[in-house]
C-alpha positions in Angstrom: -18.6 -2.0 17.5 -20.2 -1.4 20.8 -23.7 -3.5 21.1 -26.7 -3.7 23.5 -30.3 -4.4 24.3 -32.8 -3.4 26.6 -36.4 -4.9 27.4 -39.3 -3.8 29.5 -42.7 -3.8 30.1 -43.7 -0.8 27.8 -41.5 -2.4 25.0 -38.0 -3.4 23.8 -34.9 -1.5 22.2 -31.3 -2.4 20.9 -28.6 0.1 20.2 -25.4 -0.2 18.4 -22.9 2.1 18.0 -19.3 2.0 16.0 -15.9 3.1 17.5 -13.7 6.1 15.5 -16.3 7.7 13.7 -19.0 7.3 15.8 -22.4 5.9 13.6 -24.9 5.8 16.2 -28.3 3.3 15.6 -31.4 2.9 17.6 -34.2 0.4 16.5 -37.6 0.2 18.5 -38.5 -3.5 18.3 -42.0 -4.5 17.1 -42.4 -7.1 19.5 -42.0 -7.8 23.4 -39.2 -10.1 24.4 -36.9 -11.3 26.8 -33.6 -9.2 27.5 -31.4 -12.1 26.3 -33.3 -11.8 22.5 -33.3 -8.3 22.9 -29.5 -8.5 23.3 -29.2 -10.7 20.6 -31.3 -8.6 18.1 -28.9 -5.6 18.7 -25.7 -7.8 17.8 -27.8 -9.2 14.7 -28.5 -5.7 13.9 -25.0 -4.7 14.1 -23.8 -7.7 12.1 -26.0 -6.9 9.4 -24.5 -3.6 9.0 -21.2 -4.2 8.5 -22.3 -7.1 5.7 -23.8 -4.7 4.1 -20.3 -2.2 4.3 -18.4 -5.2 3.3 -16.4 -5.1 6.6 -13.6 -8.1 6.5 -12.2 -7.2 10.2 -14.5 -6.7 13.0 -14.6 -6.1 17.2 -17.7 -6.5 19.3 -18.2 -5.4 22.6 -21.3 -6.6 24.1 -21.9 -6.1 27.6 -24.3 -9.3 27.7 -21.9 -12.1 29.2 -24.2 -14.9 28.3 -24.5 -13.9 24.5 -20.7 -13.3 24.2 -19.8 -16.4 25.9 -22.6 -18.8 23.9 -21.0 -17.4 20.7 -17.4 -18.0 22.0 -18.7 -21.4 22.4 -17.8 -21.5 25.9 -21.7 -21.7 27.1 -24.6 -24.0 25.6 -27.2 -22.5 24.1 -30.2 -24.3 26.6 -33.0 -22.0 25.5 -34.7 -22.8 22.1 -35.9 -19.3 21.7 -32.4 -18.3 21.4 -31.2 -20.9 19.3 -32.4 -19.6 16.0 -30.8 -16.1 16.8 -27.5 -18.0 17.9 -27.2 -19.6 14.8 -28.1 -16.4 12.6 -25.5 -14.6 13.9 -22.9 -17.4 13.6 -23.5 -17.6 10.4 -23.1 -13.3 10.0 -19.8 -13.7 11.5 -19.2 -16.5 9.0 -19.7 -14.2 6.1 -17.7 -11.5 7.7 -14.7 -13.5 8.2 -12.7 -11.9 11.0 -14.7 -11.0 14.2 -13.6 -11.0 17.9 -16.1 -11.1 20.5 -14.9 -9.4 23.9 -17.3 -9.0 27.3 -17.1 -5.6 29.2 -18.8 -4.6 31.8 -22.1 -2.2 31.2 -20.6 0.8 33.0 -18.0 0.7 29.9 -20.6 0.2 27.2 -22.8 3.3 28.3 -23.3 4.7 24.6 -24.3 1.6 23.3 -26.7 1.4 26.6 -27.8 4.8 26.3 -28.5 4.0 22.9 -30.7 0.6 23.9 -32.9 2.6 26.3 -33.2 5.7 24.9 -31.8 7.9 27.6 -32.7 11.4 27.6 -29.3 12.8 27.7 -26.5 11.3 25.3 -23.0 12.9 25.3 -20.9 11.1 22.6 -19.3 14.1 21.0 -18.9 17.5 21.0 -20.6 18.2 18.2 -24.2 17.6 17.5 -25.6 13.7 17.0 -28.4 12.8 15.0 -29.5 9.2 15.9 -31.8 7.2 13.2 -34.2 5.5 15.2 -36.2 2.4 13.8 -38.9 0.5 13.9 -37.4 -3.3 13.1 -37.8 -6.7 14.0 -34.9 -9.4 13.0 -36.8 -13.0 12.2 -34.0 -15.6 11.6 -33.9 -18.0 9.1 -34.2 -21.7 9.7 -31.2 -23.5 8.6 -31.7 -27.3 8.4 -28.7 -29.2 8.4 -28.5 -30.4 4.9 -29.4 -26.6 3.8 -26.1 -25.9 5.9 -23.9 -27.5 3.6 -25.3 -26.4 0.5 -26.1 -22.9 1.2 -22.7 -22.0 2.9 -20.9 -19.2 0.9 -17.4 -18.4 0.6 -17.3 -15.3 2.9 -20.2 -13.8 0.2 -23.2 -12.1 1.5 -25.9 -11.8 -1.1 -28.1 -9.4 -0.4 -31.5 -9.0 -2.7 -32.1 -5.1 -4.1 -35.3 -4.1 -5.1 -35.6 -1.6 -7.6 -38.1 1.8 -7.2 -39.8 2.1 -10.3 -39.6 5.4 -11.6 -43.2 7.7 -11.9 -44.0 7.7 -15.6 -43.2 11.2 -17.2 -47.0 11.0 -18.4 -48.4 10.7 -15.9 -48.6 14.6 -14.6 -49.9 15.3 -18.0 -52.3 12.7 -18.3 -53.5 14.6 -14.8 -53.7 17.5 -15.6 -55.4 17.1 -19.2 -57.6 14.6 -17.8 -58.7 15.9 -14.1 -57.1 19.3 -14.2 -54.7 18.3 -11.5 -51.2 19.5 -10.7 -48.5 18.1 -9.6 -47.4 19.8 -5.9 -44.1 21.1 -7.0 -44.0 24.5 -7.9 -41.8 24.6 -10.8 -43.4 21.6 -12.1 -46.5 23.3 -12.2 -45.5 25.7 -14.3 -43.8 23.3 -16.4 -46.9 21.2 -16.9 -48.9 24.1 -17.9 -46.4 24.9 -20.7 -45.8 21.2 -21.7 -49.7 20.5 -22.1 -50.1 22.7 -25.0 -48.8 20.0 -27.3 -50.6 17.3 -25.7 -54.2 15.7 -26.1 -55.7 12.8 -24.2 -57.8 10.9 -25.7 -59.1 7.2 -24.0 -56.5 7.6 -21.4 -54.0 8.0 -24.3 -51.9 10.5 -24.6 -50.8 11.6 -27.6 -48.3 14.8 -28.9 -49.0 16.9 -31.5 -46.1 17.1 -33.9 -45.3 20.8 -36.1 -46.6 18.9 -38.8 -50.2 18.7 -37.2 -49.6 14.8 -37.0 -51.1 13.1 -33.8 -48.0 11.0 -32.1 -49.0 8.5 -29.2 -46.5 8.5 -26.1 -44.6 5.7 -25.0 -43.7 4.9 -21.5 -39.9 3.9 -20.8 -40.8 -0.3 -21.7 -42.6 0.9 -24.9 -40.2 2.7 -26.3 -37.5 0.1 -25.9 -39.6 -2.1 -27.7 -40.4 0.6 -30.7 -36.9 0.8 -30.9 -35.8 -2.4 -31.2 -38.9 -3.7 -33.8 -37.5 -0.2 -35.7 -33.9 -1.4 -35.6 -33.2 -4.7 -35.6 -37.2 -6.0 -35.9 -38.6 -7.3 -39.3 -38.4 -4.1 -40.6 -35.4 -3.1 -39.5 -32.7 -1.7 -41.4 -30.3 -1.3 -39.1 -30.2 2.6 -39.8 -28.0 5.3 -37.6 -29.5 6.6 -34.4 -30.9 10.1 -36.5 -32.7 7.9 -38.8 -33.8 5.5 -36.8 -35.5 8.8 -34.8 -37.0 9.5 -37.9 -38.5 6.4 -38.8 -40.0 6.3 -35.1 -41.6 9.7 -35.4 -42.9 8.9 -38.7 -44.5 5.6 -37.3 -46.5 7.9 -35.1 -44.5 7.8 -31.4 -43.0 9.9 -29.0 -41.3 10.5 -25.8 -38.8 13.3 -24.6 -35.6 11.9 -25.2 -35.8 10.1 -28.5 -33.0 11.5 -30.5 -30.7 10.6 -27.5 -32.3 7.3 -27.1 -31.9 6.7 -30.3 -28.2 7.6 -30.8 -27.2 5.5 -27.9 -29.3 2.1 -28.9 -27.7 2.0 -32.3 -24.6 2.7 -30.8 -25.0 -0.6 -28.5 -26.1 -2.7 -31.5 -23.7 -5.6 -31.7 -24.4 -6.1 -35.3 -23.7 -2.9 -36.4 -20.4 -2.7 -34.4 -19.0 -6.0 -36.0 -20.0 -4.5 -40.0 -19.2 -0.7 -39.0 -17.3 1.0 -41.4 -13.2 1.4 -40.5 -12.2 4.6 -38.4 -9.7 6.2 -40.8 -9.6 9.5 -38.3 -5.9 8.5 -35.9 -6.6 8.0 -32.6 -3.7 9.4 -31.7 -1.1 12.4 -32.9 1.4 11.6 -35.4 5.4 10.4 -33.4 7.5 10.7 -36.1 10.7 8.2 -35.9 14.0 10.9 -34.9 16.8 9.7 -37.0 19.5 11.8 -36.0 22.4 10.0 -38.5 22.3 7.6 -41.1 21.6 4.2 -40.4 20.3 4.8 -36.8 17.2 3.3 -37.7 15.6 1.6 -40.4 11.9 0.5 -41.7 10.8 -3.0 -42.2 8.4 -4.8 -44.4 7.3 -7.5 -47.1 5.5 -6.7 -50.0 3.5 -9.6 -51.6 2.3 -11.8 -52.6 2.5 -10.3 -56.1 2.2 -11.4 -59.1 4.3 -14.2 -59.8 7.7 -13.7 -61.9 9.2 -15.7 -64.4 11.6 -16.4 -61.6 9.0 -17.7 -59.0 9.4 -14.5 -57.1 6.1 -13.3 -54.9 7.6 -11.5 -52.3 9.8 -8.4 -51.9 12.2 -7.4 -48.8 12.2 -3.9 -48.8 14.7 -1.2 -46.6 14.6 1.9 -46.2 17.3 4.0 -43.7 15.0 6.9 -41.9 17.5 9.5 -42.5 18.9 9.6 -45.9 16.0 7.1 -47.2 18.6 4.7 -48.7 16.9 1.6 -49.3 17.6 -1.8 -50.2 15.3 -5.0 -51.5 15.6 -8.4 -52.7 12.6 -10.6 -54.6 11.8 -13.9 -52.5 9.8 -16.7 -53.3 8.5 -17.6 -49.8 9.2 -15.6 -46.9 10.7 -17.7 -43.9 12.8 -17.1 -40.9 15.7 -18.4 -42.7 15.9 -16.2 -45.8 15.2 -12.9 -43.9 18.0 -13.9 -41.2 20.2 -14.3 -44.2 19.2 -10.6 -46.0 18.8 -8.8 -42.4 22.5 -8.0 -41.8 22.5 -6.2 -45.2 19.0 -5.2 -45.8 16.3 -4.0 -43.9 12.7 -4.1 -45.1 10.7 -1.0 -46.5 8.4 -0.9 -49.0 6.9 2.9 -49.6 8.0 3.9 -52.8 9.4 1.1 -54.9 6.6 -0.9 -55.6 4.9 2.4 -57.2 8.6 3.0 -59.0 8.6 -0.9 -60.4 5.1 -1.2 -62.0 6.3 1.8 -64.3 9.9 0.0 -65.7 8.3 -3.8 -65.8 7.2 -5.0 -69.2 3.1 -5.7 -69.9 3.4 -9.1 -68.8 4.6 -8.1 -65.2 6.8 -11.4 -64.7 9.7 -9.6 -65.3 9.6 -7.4 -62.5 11.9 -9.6 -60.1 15.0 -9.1 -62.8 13.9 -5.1 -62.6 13.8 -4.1 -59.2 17.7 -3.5 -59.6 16.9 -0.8 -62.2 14.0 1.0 -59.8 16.6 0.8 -57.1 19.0 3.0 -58.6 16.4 5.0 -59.7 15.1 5.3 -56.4 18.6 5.9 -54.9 19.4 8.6 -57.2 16.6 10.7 -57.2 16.4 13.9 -54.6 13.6 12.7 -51.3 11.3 15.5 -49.9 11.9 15.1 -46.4 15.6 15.4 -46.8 16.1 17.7 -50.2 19.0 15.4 -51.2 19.5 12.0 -52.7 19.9 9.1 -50.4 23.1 8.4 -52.6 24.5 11.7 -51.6 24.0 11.3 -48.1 25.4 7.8 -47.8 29.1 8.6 -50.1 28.8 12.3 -50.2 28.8 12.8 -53.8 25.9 12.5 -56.9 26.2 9.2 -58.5 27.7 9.6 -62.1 24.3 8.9 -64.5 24.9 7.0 -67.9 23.3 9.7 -69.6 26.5 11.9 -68.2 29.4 9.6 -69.5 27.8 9.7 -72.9 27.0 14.0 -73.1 29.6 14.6 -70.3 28.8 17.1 -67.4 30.6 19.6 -65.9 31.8 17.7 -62.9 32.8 15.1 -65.5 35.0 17.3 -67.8 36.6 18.8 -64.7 37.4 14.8 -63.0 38.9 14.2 -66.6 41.3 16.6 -66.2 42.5 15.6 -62.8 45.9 13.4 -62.1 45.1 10.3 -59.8 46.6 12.3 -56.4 44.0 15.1 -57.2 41.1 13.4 -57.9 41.7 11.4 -54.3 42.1 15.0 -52.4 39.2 16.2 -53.9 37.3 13.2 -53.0 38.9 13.5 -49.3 37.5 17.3 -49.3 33.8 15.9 -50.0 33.9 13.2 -47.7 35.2 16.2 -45.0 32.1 17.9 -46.0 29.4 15.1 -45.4 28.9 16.4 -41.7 27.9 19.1 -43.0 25.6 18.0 -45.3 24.1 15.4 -43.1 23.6 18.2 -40.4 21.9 20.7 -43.1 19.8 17.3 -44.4 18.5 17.0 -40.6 17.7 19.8 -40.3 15.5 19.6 -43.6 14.0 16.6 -42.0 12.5 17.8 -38.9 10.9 20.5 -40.0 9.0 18.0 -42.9 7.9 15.8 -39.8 6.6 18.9 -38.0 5.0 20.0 -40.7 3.6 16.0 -41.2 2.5 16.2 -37.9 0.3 19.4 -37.9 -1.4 18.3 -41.4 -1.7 14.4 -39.4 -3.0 16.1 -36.5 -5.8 18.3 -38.0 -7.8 15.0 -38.5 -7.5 13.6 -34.9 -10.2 11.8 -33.2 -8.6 11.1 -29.6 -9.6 7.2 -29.0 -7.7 5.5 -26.0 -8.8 1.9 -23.9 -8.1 1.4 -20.7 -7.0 -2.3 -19.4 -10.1 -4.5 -19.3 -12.1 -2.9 -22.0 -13.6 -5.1 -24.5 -12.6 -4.3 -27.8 -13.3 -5.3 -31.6 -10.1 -5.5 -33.9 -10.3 -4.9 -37.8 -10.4 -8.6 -39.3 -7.1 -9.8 -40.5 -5.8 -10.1 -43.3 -6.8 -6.2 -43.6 -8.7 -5.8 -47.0 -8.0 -2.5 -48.5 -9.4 -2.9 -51.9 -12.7 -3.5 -53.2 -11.9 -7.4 -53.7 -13.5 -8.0 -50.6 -13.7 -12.1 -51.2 -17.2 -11.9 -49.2 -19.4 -9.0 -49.5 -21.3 -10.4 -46.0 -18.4 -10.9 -44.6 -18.1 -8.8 -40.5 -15.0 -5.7 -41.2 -14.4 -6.1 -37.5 -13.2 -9.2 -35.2 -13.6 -9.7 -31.5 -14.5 -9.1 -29.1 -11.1 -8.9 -27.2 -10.0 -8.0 -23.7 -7.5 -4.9 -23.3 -4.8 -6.7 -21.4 -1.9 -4.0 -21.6 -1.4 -0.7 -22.5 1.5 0.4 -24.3 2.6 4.2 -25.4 1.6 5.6 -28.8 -1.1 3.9 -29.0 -1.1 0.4 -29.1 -2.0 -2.1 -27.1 -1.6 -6.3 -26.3 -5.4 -7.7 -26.6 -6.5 -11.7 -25.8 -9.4 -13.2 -26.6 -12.4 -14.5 -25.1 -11.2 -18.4 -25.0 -7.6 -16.8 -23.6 -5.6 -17.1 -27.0 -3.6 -13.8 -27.7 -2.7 -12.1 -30.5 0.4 -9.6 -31.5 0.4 -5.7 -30.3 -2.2 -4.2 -32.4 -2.0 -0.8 -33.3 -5.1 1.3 -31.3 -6.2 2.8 -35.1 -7.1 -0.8 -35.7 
């Protein structure tokens, strides 16, 4: 950053100019002064600017030897005029961190010069320069010594922003109906010519008239954020969906032109109503069906319980179930702990869709029977033919139907023909199945990835793409996750949080920690 100042009897100017890109500033100061403060204004001015670009490394070139050299430290600041414009800009240099300081002599510094007084002719580039000039005036503030400490940042400028208050959209009509004025604009003349129509004013009021001949008064942009809140959440309020809470503000007798948007988007942000929403049951995202390409690649896990208890003292069930030929195993449990699923998970694995429904039918009334059952629904299960996979899962595991009671007492055709069979026959014919499992197994995988692609079309038709990105905050569905109508409390929030996205996995689901730090488990993004 190139920097300079000029002074003179008709008045005083300070130019600085950036290197690269070339950012050319002029300001007129409001005030006569000495050449030293007039050299010290154009650094400030410079030093303000990058501040406010958030620059962390900085050069100066200043072609003023004693400025350069009393902020170097290497002169003593004698003049008190210049000491409150000394310590300003130490204290920009503070706040920018990294700035270097280096004296050249004015015949190398002639765009910043030029710049400073104003020069007729100014040849920076080739291409055309336009040069802001401005009227500006840098007062320093007084920094006592105590206000030092206490008002030193950590390489932070705060800087204050005022807000424009927008015109009020009334306004023109209130103008026009009133005084017959309008607005300058073309097109908003025409506009407000159209737009009055509808309108009346009446005391300075303005007011809308509505299809149904009713009189509505307009709101400005602080009014109606108070109507809608008093209509939402107020004594009244009910709480009602951004449609009806439209309604209820029209039929209260107000206006303005974007009240069904408004509307939408407040009860939208209502905290209350996000914590007691109603549960998303659209997936967020398409259906990824597990590929099982052979038996016993992969398996499903669960518990189901607690139950009702058994004569046993059974409340829980392990449940497996083998992706591909949907051979499943389970065991009852009286309390689930590390140590008794360690001991089951080398021969079972966990899966729960489709016995529980099987065992309430084969349980006596009393259901306290049901842990001395589950053997019983398990053969059931095993024995009867799955969808996905048009076979039974006892076929697909040993290659053969399992031999029914039913069939040893009226025997079958498979078991007449076995009957007749010597012992080395019936072992080749059991050799000649097991040859033919392949093929079965093939044909059976086949069977099953078409039923997923046709589970995924059916699963996809309901989509509602939801995804988070890492920082969002997030509400969760309260655990345990209630799915009946025994809801314990009726009062009681559906949703927990909120919660920070902290990672983002695929398929959906994502790692989320709460507000005091503590996380929780992957959660699944429907949730």
């Amino acid at each position: 950053m190139y920097v300079d100042g000029a002074s003179h009897k008709e008045g005083a100017g300070a130019g600085v100019t950036s290197e690269g890109e070339v950012l050319p500033y002029s300001f007129t100061l409001t005030q006569n002064c000495s050449n030293n403060v007039a050299e010290y204004q154009a650094l400030i001015f410079g030093l303000e600017m990058a501040v406010d670009t958030k620059q962390r490394h900085l050069k100066v070139y200043g072609d003023s030897q004693l400025v350069i050299n009393q902020l170097l430290g290497l002169y003593e600041v004698k003049k008190p005029e210049l000491l409150p414009y000394h310590n300003y800009a130490k204290r920009l240099m503070g706040w920018l961190g990294d700035v270097e300081l280096e004296h050249l002599p004015r015949r190398d510094n002639k765009q910043a010069d030029a710049l400073a007084k104003l020069a007729s002719t100014l040849s920076m580039t080739d291409k055309e320069v336009r040069i802001p000039i401005c009227k500006s005036w840098v007062i320093p503030p007084i920094f006592s010594d105590d206000e030092d400490d206490v008002l030193q940042e950590e390489e932070n400028h705060v800087m204050e922003v005022f807000e424009v208050e927008e015109e009020d959209w009334r306004q023109p009509l209130v103008d026009y109906l009133k005084y017959g004025k309008l607005p300058n604009d073309p097109r908003w003349r025409t506009d407000t010519r159209r737009r009055a129509a509808r309108f009346i004013c009446y005391k300075s009021t303005l007011y809308r008239r509505s299809f149904e001949g009713m009189f509505l008064r307009c709101l400005s942009d602080d009014e109606k954020d108070q109507a809608m809140e008093e209509a939402h959440s107020g004594v009244c309020g009910a709480h009602q969906s951004g449609p009806k809470l439209h309604f209820r503000i029209k039929r209260m007798g107000y206006y303005w032109p974007t009240m069904v948007k408004d509307c939408i988007d407040y009860a939208k942000r209502c905290q209350a109503c996000q914590f007691h929403a109603n549960l998303i049951h659209q997936p967020p995202e398409p259906l990824h069906p597990t590929v099982a390409s052979w038996p016993f690649d992969a398996w499903g896990l669960d518990v189901v319980g607690p139950i009702t208890k058994s004569s046993g003292g059974h409340l829980y069930i392990l449940a497996a179930v083998d992706y591909f030929s949907k051979w499943a195993e389970v065991v009852p449990l009286k309390e689930v702990k590390k140590e008794n699923v360690s001991d089951f998970i080398r021969i079972n694995i966990i899966y729960r869709y489709g016995v529980p429904s099987l065992l309430k039918k084969v349980v006596v009334k009393s259901k306290r029977d049901w842990h001395k059952k589950i053997g019983e629904a398990l053969w059931a299960y095993r024995t009867t033919v799955r969808t996905p996979s048009q076979s039974t899962p006892y076929a697909l595991v040993y290659g053969v139907e399992a031999v029914l009671p039913f069939e040893q007492q009226i025997p079958s055709l498979r078991i007449a023909i076995q009957e007749g069979l010597t012992e080395e026959e019936n072992a080749r014919l059991r050799l000649e199945e097991l040859e033919a499992l392949d093929e079965k197994r093939l044909v059976a995988q086949q069977r099953l990835e078409c039923y997923q692609a046709r589970l995924s079309k059916a699963f996809n038709k309901k989509l509602r793409p939801r995804s988070f990105q890492v920082g969002d905050l997030v509400l969760a569905v309260r655990r345990p996750i209630i799915t009946t109508h025994r809801t314990g409390n009726k009062f009681l929030s559906k949703w927990d949080g909120p919660y920070v996205v902290k990672e983002v996995y695929t398929n959906g689901a994502y790692k989320l920690v709460a507000e005091d730090g503590l996380r929780i488990s992957p959660i699944n993004g429907k949730l």
